[in-house]
N, C-alpha and C positions, 0 to 999 in steps of 0.2 A: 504494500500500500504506500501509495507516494506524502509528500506530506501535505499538500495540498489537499489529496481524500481525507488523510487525516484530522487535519482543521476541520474542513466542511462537517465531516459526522460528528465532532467536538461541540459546535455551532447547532449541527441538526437538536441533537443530545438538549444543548441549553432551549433551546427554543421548545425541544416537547413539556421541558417545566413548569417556562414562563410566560409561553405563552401558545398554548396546543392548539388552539382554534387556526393561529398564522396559518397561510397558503400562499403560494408563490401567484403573484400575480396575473402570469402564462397560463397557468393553469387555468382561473377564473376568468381570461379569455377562452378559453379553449373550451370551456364548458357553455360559454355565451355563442362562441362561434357554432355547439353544435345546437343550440337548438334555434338557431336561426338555418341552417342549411336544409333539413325538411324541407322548406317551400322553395327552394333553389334549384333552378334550370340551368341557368348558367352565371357564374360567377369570379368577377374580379379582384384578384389584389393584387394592389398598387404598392409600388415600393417593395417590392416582391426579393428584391435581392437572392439572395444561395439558398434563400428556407423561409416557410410562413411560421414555423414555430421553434422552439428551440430546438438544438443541437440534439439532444436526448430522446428527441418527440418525432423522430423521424418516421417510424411504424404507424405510428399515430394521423400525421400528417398524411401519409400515401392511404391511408384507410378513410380519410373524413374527404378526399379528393375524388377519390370511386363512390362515393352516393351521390356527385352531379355528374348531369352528361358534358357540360362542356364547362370550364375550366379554363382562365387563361391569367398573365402576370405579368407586369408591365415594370421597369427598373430605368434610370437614367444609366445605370453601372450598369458597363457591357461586361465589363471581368466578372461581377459579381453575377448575373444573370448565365453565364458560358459555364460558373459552376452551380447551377439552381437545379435540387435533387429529385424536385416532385412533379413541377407542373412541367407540362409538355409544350404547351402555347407560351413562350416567353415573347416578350417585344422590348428593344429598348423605346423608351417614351416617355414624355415630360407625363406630370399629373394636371398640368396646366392645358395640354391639349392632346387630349387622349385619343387612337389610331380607331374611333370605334363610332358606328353610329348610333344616334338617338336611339334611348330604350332599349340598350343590346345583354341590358343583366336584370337579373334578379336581387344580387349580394353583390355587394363590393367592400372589402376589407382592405384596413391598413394597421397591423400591427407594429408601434414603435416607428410611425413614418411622420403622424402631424405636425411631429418637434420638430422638423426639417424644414415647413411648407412654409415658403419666402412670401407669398401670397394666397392666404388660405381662402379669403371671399372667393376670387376667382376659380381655383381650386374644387373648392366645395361645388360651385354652380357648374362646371365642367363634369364631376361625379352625378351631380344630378341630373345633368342632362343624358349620362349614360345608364343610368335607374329605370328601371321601367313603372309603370305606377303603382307605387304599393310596394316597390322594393327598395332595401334595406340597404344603409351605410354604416355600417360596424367596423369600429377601430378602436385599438389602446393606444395610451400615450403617457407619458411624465404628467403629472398634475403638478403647473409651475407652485403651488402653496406649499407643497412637500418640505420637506428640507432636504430632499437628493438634490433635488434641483437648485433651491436655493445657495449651496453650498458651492453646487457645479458652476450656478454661473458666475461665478467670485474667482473659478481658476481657470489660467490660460490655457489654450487649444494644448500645446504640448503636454502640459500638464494633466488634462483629460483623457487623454490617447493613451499616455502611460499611466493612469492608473484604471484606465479600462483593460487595458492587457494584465495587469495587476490581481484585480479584484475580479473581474469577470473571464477572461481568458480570450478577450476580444485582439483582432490584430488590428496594425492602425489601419490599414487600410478598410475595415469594418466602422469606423468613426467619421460621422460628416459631421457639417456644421449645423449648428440648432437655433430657432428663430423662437420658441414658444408663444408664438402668434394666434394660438388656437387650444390652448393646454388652460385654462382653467373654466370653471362650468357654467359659467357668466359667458365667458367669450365665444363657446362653443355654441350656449342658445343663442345667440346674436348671431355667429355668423350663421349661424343651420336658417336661422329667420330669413336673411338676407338673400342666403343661395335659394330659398324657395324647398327647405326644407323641413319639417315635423321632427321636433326632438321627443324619442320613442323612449328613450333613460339616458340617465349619466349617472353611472356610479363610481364610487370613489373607494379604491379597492388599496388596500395596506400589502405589502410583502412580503418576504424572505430579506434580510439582512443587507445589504448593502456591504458591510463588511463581516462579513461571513467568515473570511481567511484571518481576519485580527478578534479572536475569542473574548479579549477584555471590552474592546470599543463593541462587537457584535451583543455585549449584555447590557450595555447598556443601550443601545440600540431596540433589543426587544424588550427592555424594558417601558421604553418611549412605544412602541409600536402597543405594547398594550393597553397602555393606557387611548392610543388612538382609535384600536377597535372597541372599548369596552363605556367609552366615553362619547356620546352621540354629536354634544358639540365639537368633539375632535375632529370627526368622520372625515371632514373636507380637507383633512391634510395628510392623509395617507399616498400613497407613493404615486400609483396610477390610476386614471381617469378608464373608464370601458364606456362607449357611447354608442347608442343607436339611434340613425339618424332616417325619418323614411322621407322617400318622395311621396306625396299625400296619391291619392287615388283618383280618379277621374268617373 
């Protein structure tokens, strides 16, 4: 066992103590993502990069892929698209003006993409216009109130790159630049209003550790985190935001 496993079960270990209800925030996407897929024909994500879900979740991912018929994933990153494990239809393409016409999905996800979108009005109305009526925009994202975030945007790019390869086992080339343009739940109903959107939820979902691999900082870390889920006026500053966004029906 390496010692990075090591830490991490050290971590798992503290966290069943102090706080057993914690779930990894992927996960509560991945549970959102499936019961939205039922009513999905065909379905997009955006920002699609080398994987819709973590590293781990590979079997998982090819399994929630085969309950629709068609399937497609759109990425700026051509390197990161040339290694993408699941979807078959890949395209490089902005989210700003997506290769598709009006009405051509049911679902469209962005997992860990909104932090990114240099102009999310426009954005948003460019998704909507590829929603058919009645279907669904469901994304995660950083909730800028967190304190992941708050902390993140205090240190410079280099500095985030390496402690993402660090903490999370990300390389730099997995690191872009972050706008939180659209990340807290004020800004998401507003812009959902604007693109001609219906805001269907926004939950505000707590995590797994941030520093998970540093066992003293990660206790007190889920220490703070339970008092986040266990406290209702906290709620709104847990890690990530999960939204669903519909196009209204005709």
């Amino acid at each position: 066992m390496t010692v990075r496993e090591r830490l991490y079960r050290t971590t798992s270990a503290l966290q069943r103590r102090i706080v057993p209800e914690l779930k990894y925030s992927q996960a509560s996407y991945e549970d959102e993502l499936r019961r939205h897929l039922p009513r999905a024909q065909a379905w997009l994500d955006v920002g699609c990069g080398h994987r819709l879900l973590p590293e781990w979740r590979s079997e998982a991912e090819a399994e929630l892929l085969a309950r629709v018929p068609f399937a497609a994933g759109i990425d700026r990153d051509y390197d990161a698209l040339r290694k993408h494990r699941t979807i078959r239809n890949v395209l490089q393409a902005d989210i700003g003006m997506l290769p598709f016409q009006e009405r051509s999905f049911d679902l469209v996800t962005a997992n860990m993409v909104i932090e990114h979108l240099d102009d999310p009005l426009h954005q948003f109305r460019e998704i909507a216009r590829v929603l058919r009526p009645g279907g669904v925009f469901l994304f995660h994202t950083p909730n800028l109130k967190s304190y992941v975030i708050r902390i993140a945007r205090l240190l410079p790019d280099r500095m985030k790159k390496s402690l993402a390869r660090v903490l999370e086992g990300r390389q730099e080339e997995d690191v872009y630049p972050t706008h939180y343009r659209a990340n807290t739940a004020d800004g998401v109903r507003s812009i959902a209003d604007r693109a001609g959107l219906d805001v269907v939820s926004i939950r505000f979902t707590a995590s797994t550790p941030v520093f998970s691999l540093v066992p003293p900082l990660a206790v007190i870390e889920l220490l703070y985190l339970r008092q986040v889920m266990r406290r209702p006026h906290l709620a709104s500053h847990g890690q990530t935001l999960i939204c669903a966004l519909r196009r209204p029906a005709e």
